[in-house]
TORGUBA-158607 format. One record per residue (C-alpha): residue number from 0; x, y, z. Coordinates in nm, 2 decimals. Layout:
NUM,X,Y,Z .
...
//
This chain:
0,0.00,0.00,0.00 .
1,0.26,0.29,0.11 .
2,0.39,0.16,-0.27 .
3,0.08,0.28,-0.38 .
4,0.03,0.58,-0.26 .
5,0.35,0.72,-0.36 .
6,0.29,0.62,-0.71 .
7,-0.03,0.84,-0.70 .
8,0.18,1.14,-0.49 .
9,0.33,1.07,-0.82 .
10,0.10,1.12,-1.02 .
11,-0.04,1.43,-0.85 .
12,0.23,1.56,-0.88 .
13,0.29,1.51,-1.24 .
14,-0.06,1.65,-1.34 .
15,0.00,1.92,-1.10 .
16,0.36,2.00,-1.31 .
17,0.16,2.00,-1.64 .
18,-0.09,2.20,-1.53 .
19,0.15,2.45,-1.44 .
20,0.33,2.42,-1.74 .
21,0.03,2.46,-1.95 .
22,-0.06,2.80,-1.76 .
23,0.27,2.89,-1.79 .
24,0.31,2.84,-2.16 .
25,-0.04,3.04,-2.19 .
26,0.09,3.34,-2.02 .
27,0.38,3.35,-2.25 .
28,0.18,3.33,-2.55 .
29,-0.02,3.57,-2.42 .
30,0.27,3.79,-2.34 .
31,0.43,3.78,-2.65 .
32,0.07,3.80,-2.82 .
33,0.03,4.14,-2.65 .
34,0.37,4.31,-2.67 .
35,0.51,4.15,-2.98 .
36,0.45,4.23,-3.34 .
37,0.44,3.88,-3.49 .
38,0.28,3.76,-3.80 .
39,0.36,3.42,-3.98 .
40,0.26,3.30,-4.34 .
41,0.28,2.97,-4.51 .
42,0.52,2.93,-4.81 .
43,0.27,3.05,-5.05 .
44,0.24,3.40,-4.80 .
45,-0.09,3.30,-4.68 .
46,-0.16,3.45,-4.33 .
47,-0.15,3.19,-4.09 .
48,-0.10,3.36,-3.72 .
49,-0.05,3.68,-3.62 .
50,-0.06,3.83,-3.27 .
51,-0.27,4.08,-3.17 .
52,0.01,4.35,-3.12 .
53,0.01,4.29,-3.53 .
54,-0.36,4.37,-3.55 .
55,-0.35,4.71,-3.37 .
56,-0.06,4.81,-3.61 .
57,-0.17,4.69,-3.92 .
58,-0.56,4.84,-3.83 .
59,-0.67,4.49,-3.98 .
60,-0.86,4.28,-3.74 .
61,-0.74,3.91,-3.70 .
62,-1.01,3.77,-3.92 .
63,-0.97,4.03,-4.18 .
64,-0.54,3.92,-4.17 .
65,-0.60,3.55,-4.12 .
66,-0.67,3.35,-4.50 .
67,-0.56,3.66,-4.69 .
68,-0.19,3.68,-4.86 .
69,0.05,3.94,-4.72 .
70,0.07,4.15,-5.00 .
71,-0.24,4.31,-4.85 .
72,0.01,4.52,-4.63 .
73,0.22,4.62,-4.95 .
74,0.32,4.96,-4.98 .
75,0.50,5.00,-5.30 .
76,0.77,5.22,-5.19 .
77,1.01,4.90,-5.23 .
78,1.14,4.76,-5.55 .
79,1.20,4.51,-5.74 .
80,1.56,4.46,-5.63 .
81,1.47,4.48,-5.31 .
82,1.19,4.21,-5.27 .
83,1.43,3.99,-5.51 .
84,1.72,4.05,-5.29 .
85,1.48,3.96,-4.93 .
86,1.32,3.65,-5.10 .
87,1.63,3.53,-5.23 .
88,1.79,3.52,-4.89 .
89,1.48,3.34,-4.69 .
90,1.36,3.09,-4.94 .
91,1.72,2.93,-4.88 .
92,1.68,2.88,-4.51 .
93,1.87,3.21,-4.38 .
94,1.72,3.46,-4.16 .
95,1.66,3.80,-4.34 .
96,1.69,4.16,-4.17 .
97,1.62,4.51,-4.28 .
98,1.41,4.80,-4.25 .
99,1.05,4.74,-4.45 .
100,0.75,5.03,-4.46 .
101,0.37,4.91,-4.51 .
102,0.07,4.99,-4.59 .
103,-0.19,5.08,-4.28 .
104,-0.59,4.96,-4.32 .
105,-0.60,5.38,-4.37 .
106,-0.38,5.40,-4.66 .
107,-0.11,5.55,-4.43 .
108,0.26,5.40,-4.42 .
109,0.45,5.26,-4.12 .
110,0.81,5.17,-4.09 .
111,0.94,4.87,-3.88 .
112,1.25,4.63,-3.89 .
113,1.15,4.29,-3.94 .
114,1.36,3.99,-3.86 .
115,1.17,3.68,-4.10 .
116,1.27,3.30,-3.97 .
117,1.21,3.06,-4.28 .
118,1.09,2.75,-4.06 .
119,1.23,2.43,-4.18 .
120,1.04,2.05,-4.11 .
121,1.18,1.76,-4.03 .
122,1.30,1.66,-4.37 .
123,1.49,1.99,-4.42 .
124,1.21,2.21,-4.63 .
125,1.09,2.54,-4.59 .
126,0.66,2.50,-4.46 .
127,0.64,2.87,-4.36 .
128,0.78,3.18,-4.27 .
129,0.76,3.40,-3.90 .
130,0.80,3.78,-3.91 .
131,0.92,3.95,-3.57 .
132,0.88,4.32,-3.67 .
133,0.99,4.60,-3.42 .
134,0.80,4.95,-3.43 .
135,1.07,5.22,-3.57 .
136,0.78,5.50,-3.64 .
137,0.99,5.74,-3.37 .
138,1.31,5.66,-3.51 .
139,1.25,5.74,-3.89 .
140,1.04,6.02,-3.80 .
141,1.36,6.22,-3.66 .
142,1.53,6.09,-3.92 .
143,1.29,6.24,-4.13 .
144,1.34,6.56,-3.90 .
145,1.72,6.58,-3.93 .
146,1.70,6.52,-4.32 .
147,1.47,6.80,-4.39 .
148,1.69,6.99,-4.09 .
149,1.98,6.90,-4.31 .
150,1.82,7.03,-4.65 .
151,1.70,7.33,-4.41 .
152,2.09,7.36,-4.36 .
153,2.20,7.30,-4.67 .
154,1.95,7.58,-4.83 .
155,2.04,7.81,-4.58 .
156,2.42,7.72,-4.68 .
157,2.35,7.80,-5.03 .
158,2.09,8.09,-5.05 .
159,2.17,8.47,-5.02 .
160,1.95,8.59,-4.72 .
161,1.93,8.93,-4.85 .
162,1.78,8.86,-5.20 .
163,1.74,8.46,-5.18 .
164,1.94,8.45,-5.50 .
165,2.21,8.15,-5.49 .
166,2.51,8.25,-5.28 .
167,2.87,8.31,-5.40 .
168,2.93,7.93,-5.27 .
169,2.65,7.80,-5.49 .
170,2.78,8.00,-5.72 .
171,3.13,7.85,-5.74 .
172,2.97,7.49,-5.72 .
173,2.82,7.52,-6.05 .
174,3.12,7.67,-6.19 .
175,3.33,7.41,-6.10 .
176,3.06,7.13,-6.20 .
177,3.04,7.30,-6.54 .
178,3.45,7.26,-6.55 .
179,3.44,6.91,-6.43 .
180,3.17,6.83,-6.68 .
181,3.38,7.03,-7.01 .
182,3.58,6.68,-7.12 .
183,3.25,6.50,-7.15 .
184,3.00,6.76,-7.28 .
185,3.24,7.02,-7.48 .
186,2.99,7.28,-7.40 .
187,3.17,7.58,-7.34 .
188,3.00,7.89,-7.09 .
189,3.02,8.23,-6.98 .
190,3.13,8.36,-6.66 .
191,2.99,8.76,-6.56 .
192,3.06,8.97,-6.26 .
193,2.78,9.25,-6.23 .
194,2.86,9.57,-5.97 .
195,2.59,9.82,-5.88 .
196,2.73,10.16,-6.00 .
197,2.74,10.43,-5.74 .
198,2.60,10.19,-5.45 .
199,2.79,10.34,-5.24 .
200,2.67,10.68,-5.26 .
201,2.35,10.52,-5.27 .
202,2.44,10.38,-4.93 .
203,2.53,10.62,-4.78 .
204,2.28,10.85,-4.88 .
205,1.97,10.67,-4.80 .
206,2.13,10.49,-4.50 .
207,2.15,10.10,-4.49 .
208,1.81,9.98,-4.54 .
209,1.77,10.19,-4.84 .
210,2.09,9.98,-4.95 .
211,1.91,9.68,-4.91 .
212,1.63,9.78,-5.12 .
213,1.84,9.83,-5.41 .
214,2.04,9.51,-5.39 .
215,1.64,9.40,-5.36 .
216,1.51,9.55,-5.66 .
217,1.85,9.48,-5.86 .
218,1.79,9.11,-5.78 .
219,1.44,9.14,-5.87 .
220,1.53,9.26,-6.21 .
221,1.77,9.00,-6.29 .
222,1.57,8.75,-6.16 .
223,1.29,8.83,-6.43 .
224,1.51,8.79,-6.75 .
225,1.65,8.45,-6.62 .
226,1.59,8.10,-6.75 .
227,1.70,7.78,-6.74 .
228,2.05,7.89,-6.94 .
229,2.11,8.20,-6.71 .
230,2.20,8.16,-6.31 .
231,2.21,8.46,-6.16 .
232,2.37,8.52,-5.83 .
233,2.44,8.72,-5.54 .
234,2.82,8.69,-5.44 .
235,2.85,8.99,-5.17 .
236,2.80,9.37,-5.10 .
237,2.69,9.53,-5.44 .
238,2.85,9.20,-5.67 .
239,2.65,8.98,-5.88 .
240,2.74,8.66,-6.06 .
241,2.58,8.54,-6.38 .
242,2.62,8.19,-6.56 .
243,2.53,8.16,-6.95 .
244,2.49,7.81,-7.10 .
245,2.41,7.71,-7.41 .
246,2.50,8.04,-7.58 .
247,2.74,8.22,-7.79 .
248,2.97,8.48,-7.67 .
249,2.74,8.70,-7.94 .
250,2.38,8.59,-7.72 .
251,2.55,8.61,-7.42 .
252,2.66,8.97,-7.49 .
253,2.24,9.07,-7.59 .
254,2.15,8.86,-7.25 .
255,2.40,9.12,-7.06 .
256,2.27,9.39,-7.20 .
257,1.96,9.33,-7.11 .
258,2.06,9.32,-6.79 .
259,2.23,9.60,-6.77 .
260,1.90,9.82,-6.89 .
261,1.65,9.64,-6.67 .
262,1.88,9.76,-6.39 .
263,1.86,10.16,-6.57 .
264,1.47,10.17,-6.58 .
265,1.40,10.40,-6.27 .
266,1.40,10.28,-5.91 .
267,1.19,10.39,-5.60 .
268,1.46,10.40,-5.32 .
269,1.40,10.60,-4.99 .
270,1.08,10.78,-5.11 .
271,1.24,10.87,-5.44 .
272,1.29,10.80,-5.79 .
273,1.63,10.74,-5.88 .
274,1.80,10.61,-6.17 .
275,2.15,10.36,-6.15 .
276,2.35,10.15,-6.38 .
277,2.56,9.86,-6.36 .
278,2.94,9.74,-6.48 .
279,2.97,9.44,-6.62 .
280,3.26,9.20,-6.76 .
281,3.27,8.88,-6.88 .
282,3.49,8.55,-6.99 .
283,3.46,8.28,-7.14 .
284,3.51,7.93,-7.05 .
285,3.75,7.71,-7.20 .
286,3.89,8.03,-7.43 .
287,4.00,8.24,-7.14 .
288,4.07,8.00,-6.85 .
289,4.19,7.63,-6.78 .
290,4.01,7.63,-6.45 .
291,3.71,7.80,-6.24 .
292,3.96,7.99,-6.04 .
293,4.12,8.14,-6.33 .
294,3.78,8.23,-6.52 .
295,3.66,8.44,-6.22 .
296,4.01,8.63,-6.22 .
297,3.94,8.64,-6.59 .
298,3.56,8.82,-6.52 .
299,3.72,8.99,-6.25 .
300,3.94,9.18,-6.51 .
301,3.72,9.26,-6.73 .
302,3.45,9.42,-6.48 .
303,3.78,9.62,-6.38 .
304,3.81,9.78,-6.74 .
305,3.43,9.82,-6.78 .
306,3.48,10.03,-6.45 .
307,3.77,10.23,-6.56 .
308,3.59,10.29,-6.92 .
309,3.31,10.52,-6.74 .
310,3.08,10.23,-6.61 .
311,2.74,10.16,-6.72 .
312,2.88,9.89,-7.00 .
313,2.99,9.57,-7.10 .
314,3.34,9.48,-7.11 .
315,3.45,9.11,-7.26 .
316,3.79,8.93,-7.14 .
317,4.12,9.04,-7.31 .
318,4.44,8.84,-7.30 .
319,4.60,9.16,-7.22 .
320,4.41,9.27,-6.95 .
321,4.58,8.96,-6.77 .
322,4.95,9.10,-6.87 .
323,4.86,9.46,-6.72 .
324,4.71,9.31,-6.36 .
325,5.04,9.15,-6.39 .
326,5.24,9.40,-6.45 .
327,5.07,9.57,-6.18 .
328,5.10,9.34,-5.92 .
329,5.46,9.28,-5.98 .
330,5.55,9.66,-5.98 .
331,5.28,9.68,-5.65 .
332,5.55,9.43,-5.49 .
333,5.85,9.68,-5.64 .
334,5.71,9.97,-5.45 .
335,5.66,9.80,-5.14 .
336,5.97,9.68,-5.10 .
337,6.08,9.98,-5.20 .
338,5.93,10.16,-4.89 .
339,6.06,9.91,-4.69 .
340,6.41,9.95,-4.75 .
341,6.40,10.31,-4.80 .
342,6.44,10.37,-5.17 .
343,6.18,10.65,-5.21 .
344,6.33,10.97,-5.14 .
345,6.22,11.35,-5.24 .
346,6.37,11.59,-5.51 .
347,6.28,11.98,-5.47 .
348,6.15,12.24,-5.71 .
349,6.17,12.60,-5.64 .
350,5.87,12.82,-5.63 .
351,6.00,13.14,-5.71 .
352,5.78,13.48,-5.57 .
353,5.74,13.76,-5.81 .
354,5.76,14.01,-5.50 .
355,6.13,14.11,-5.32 .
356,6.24,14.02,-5.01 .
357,5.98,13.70,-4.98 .
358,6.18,13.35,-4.94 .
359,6.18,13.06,-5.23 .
360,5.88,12.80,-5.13 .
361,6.00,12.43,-5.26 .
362,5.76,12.17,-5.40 .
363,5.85,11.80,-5.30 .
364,5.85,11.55,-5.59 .
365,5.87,11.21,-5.55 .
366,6.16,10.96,-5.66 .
367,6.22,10.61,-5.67 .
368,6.61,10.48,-5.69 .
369,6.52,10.18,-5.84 .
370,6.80,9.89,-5.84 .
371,6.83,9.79,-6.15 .
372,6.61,10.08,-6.37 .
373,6.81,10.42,-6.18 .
374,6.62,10.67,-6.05 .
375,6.26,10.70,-6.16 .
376,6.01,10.99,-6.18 .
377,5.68,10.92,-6.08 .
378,5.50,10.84,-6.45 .
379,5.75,10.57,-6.43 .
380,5.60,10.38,-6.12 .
381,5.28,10.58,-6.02 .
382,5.02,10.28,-6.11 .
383,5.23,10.10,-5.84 .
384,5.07,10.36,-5.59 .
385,4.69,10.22,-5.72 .
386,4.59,10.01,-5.38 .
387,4.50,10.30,-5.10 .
388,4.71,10.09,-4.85 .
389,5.04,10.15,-5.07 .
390,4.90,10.53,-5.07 .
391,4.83,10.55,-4.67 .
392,5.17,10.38,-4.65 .
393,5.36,10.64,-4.84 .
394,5.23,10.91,-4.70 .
395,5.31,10.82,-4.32 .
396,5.71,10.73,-4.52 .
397,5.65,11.08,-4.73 .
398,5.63,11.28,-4.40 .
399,5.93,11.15,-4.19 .
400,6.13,11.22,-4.51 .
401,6.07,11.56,-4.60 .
402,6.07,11.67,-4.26 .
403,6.43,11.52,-4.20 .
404,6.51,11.71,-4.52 .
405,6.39,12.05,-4.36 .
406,6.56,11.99,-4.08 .
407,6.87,11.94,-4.32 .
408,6.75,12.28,-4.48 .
409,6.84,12.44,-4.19 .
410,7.17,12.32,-4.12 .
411,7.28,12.42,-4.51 .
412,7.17,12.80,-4.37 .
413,6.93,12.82,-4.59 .
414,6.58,13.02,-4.59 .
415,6.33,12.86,-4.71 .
416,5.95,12.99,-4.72 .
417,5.68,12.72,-4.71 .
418,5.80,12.34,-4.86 .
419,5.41,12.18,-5.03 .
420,5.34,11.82,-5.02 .
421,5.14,11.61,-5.28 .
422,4.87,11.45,-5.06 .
423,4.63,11.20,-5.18 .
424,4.24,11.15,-5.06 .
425,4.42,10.80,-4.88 .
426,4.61,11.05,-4.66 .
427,4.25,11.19,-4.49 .
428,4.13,10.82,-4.48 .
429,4.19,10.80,-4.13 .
430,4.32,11.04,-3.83 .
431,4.69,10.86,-3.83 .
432,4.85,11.09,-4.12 .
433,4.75,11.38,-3.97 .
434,4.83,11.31,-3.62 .
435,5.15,11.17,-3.75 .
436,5.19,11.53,-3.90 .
437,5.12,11.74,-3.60 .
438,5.34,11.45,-3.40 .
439,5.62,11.48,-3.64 .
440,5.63,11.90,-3.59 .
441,5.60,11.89,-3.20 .
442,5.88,11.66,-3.21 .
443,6.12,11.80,-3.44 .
444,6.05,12.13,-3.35 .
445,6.02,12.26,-3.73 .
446,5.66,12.43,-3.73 .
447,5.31,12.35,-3.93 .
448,5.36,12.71,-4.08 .
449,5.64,12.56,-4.29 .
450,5.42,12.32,-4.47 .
451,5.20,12.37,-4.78 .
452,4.95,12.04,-4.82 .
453,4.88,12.02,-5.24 .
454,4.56,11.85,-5.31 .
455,4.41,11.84,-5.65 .
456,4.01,11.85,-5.73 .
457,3.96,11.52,-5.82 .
458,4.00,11.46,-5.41 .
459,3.68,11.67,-5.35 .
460,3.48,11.40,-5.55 .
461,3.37,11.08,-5.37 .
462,3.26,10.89,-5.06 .
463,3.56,11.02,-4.91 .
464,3.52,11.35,-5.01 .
465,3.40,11.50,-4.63 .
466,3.70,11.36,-4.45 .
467,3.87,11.55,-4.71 .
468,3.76,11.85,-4.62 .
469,3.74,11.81,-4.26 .
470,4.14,11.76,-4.32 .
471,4.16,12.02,-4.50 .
472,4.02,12.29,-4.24 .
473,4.24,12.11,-3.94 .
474,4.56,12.16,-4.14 .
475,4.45,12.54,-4.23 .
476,4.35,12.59,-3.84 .
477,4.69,12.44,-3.74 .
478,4.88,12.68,-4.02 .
479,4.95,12.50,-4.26 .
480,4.90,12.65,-4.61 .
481,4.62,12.48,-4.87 .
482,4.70,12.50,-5.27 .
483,4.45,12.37,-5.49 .
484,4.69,12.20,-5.72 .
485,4.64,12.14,-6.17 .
486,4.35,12.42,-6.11 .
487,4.14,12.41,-6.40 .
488,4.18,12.10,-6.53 .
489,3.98,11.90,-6.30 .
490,3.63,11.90,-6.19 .
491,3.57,12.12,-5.87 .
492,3.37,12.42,-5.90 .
493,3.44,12.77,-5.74 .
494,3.21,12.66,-5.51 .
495,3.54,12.45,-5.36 .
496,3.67,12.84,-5.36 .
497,3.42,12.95,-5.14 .
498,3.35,12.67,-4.88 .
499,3.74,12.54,-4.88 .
500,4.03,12.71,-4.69 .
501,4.23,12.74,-4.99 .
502,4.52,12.96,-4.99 .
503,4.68,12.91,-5.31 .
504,4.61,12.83,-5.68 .
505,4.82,12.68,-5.89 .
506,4.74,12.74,-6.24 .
507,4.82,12.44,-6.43 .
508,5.14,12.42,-6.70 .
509,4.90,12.33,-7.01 .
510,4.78,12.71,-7.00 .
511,5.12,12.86,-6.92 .
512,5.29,12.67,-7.25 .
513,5.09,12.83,-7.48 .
514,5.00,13.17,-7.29 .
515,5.25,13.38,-7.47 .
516,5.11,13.32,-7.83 .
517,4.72,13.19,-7.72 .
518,4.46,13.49,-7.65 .
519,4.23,13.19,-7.54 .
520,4.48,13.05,-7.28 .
521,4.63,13.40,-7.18 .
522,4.26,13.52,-7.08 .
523,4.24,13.16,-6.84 .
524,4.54,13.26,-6.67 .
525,4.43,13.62,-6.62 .
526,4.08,13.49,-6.53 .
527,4.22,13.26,-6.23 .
528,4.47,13.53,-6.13 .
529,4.16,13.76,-6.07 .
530,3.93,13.50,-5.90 .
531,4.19,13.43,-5.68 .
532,4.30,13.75,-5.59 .
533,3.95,13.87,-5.55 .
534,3.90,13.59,-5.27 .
535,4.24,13.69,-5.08 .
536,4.46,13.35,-5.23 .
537,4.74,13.39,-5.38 .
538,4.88,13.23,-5.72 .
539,5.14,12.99,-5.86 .
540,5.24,12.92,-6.22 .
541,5.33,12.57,-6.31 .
542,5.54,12.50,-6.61 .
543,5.71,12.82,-6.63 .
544,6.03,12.77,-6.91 .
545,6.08,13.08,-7.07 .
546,6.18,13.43,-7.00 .
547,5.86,13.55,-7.23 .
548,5.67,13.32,-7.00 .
549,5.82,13.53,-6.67 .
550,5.73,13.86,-6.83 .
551,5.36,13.82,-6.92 .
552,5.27,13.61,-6.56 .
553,5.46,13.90,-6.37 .
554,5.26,14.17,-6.56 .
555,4.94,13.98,-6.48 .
556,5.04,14.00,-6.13 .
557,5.11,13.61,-6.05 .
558,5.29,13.60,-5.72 .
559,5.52,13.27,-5.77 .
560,5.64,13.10,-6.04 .
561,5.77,12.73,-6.08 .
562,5.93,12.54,-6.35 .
563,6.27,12.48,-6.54 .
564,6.33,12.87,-6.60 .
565,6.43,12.85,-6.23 .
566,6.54,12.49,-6.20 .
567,6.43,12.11,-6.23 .
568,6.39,11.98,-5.91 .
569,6.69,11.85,-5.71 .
570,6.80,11.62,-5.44 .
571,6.78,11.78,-5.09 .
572,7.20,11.83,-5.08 .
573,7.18,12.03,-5.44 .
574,6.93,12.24,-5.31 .
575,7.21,12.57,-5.21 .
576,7.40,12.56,-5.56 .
577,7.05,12.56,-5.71 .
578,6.95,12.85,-5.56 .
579,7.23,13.01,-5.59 .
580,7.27,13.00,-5.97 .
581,6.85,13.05,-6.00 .
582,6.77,13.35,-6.26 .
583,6.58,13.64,-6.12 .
584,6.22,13.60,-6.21 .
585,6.18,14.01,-6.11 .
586,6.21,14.09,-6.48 .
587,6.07,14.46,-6.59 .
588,6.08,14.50,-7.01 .
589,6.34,14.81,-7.12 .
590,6.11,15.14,-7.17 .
591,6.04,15.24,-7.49 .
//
C-alpha cells in the first residue's frame, strides 16, 4: 500500500507540473501576443497567425489578416531589387533583416524592422515563414526631422539671405561642375561679374536699409530675365554673378545687356525716384581660363576695365588685360619693397615769388632709386601707388622724409619759405597721417607754418570726399598753407573756392605753355589770377620755361612761379648751388 500511494503522490504531482506548465506556456503566448509584433505565413504568404500587437498596427482585425496573402500590407515604396534580394535570402533557409514600410488599413505608411525565420520540417524544407517586426515609427520620423533639418541647412548654406538668389558658394559649385563636366560635354559657358554703380553713394545716402532695397530690386530685375541657361547670383556687397549656358559669346553679350537696362529703368529708393547702372565683364570658358579659379580672375578683369571705361557697359575678357594686372601686381611688390628698404626719397623744385624780399617755397616731388632701372620719376612707377594701402603707406614714409630734409634745410643756412606736399584723398582716410603730421612737428620742432599740403580737385569727389575737407580745415586751423593744385583742369567748381580754406592756386602748366602766343589761354590765366585775388589766395604758375613766359605772368600780377626757367627739381644736398645759380624772375621790359 505505502507503494501505492507514492505512485499516485506521483501522479499528483505530475498532473499538478503540467498543469503548471500549460498555464505557464499560456501566459507567454499571451505575453508575446500582446507586446510583440508577430505575424507568420505559409510558403505560398498566406496568413496563418498573427498576434494581436500585429492587428492594432496593421488596423486589420485578426479575421480580416487571417486566410488573406500578405501583400495586402504592400506599400510600394520597395522595388523590385529589393523584394528579389529579401526573398532570395529566406527561401534558402537564412534569416533575413532590414528596414520594411507598409501599408496601414488607412492608406497610411508605417516603418518597422523585421527579422523573418524561414521555418524548416523535419525533412529539411521550408513549410512557412515568421516575421518579428519591431515598431521604428519614432526613429524614422527624426530621421525624417534631421534630413529635412539638413536640406533646411544646406538651403540656408547655399541661399543669399538678402535677396534669396544663390550665394557666392552655390555659385562657385556650378562653376566648378560646369568645368568638371567640359571633357565630356564640350559645351563651353560664360562667366559675368555685375557691380551696382554708385552703390555706395547710394548707401550712404539713404542709409543701410535703403541699400538693401536696391540690392532688392536689382535682384528682382535680374531674376525676371533668367531661365533655365542663365543663373544669376548674389556673391556679396553690391556684386552679382551670372552663368550663361548654351550660348554664344554673341547671345550672351544681348543677355547682358539686357541686364544692364533692366537695372537703368527708374528705381523707388527712400521715397524717391532714382536712376542707376551697372558694370559688367565677362569671360569665357575654356577660351579664357583652364580652371574655375582662373575664369573668375578672368571676369574679374574685365568688370575692372568696364569700370575704368566710365561704367554703365559691357566689357569682354582680353588676353591683355591679364598682362597689365600682372604688370601691376609685380611693380605693387616693387614699391613695397621699395618703402621698406628706403628707396623713395624726395627731389625739390623752387617756387620762385614775383615780390622782393619773400623767401623761395619748394615743392616736394617724389623719386624712386630703383636697383636695376636708376632713379625714376613718378609716370614711371605711379600705377604702383593704385591700392589705397600702398598710398596711406607712403604718405606716413613721405612725411618722416621731407621733414628730415627740412631739418637738413636748416643746417645748409638756408631760408626757405613754405615746402608743399602732394597728398592723396588715402592721406585723410583715417586720423593717423594727420596726427603723425602734427606729432612729427611737435617733435622736431620745425613748425606747421612751414608746410604747404597740395591737393588736386579730383579729391573733392567721392565717398571720401567730407573727410577731405574736414582735413583740409584742421591743417588750415593748425597753419599750414592749402593750394589747390592742376587748377582748372579737373572738376571742382568755385564753389570748392568758397566753402574750402584754400590759400593758393596753382594754375596748371598746359595754360602757361601756350599763354605767350594763345589769346584763349592768356585770358584763363588772367581769369584765375583775378578769381583768386579777388578771394584773398594767392597764385602759382606751373610749367614756367621761358623768359617771355616770366614777363607776361609777372605783368598779370602772378605771385610765384615754378618750372625749369628757375630749376628742375633736385635732391635735398643740391638744393644751395640751385638757388644760388637760379635766374631772377623780377624781370621789368626796357622802356620804350
Amino acid at each position: 500500500m505505502p507503494h501505492l500511494e507514492h505512485m499516485l503522490e506521483d501522479i499528483s504531482a505530475k498532473k499538478r507540473s503540467i498543469s503548471q506548465i500549460k498555464s505557464d506556456d499560456h501566459f507567454i503566448r499571451d505575453a508575446i501576443d500582446s507586446t510583440i509584433i508577430v505575424i507568420s505565413t505559409d510558403v505560398s504568404g498566406i496568413i496563418t497567425c498573427v498576434s494581436r500587437k500585429f492587428c492594432e498596427m496593421s488596423g486589420y482585425s485578426e479575421e480580416e489578416l487571417i486566410g488573406s496573402n500578405h501583400r495586402l500590407l504592400k506599400s510600394g515604396e520597395h522595388d523590385t531589387a529589393f523584394l528579389r534580394g529579401m526573398y532570395r535570402q529566406i527561401v534558402r533557409g537564412r534569416i533575413w533583416h532590414g528596414e520594411i514600410c507598409n501599408r496601414h488599413k488607412d492608406g497610411s505608411l508605417y516603418w518597422v524592422y523585421a527579422s523573418i525565420v524561414p521555418h524548416i520540417c523535419e525533412r529539411g524544407k521550408i513549410n512557412g515563414y515568421t516575421s518579428i517586426w519591431f515598431d521604428i515609427a519614432a526613429r524614422k520620423l527624426l530621421e525624417e526631422e534631421l534630413r529635412a533639418s539638413k536640406e533646411d541647412l544646406e538651403r540656408l548654406a547655399s541661399i543669399d539671405p538678402l535677396t534669396n538668389l544663390e550665394n557666392r558658394r552655390r555659385f562657385q559649385e556650378h562653376i566648378s561642375s560646369l568645368v568638371h563636366e567640359y571633357p565630356r560635354t564640350k559645351r563651353e559657358f560664360h562667366l559675368a561679374l555685375l557691380d551696382v554703380d554708385r552703390f555706395k553713394e547710394a548707401h550712404n545716402t539713404f542709409g543701410h536699409p535703403a541699400g538693401d532695397d536696391l540690392l532688392k530690386m536689382v535682384a528682382t530685375r535680374l531674376r525676371a530675365i533668367a531661365d533655365e541657361h542663365l543663373l544669376i547670383s548674389r556673391l556679396g556687397g553690391d556684386e552679382f554673378g551670372l552663368i550663361l549656358t548654351a550660348c554664344s559669346s554673341e547671345q550672351a553679350n544681348a543677355v547682358l545687356e539686357a541686364a544692364l537696362e533692366v537695372i537703368r529703368q527708374p528705381m523707388l529708393i527712400a521715397g524717391t525716384s532714382r536712376r542707376y547702372s551697372a558694370s559688367l565683364g565677362f569671360a569665357t570658358f575654356p577660351m579664357h581660363a583652364e580652371d574655375g579659379a582662373d575664369l573668375l580672375k578672368a571676369a574679374g578683369l574685365a568688370l575692372h576695365h568696364a569700370k575704368m571705361n566710365g561704367r554703365d557697359c559691357i566689357e569682354s575678357f582680353q588676353p591683355q588685360f591679364r598682362d597689365v594686372a600682372e604688370r601691376r601686381a609685380l611693380l605693387l611688390a616693387e614699391v613695397e619693397g621699395g618703402l621698406r628698404q628706403g628707396a623713395f626719397e624726395f627731389h625739390y623744385q623752387p617756387i620762385v615769388p614775383v615780390a622782393e624780399h619773400n623767401p623761395v617755397s619748394l615743392e616736394a616731388l617724389m623719386r624712386w632709386r630703383h636697383p636695376q632701372q636708376g632713379l625714376l620719376s613718378p609716370a614711371g612707377f605711379l600705377e604702383g601707388f593704385a591700392d589705397q594701402q600702398v598710398r596711406t603707406a607712403f604718405g606716413t614714409y613721405m612725411l618722416k622724409k621731407v621733414f628730415g630734409d627740412v631739418a637738413a634745410f636748416q643746417t645748409y643756412g638756408l631760408t626757405i619759405g613754405r615746402v608743399a606736399l602732394n597728398l592723396t584723398s588715402s592721406d585723410f582716410q583715417s586720423d593717423a597721417f594727420l596726427d603723425h603730421f602734427f606729432n612729427l612737428s611737435a617733435g622736431t620742432g620745425i613748425p606747421l607754418s612751414s608746410f604747404c599740403a597740395e591737393v588736386t580737385e579730383g579729391m573733392f569727389l567721392g565717398a571720401n570726399q567730407k573727410r577731405v575737407e574736414w582735413g583740409l580745415h584742421r591743417l588750415h586751423e593748425a597753419g599750414v598753407e592749402i593750394a589747390l593744385d592742376d587748377f582748372g583742369t579737373g572738376f571742382a567748381s568755385l564753389t570748392h573756392l568758397r566753402q574750402l580754406p584754400i590759400d593758393r592756386l596753382k594754375i596748371d602748366r598746359s595754360f602757361v605753355a601756350n599763354m605767350v602766343l594763345s589769346n584763349e589761354d592768356q585770358a584763363i590765366v588772367r581769369g584765375v589770377i583775378d578769381i583768386a585775388h579777388g578771394l584773398g589766395a594767392v597764385v602759382t604758375a606751373e610749367g614756367v620755361e621761358t623768359v617771355e613766359q616770366v614777363e607776361l605772368l609777372t605783368d598779370l600780377g602772378c605771385d610765384m612761379l615754378q618750372g625749369w626757367y628757375f630749376g628742375k627739381a633736385c635732391a635735398a644736398e643740391r638744393l644751395p648751388s640751385l638757388l644760388s645759380a637760379m635766374p631772377d624772375c623780377r624781370i621789368r621790359r626796357p622802356e620804350v
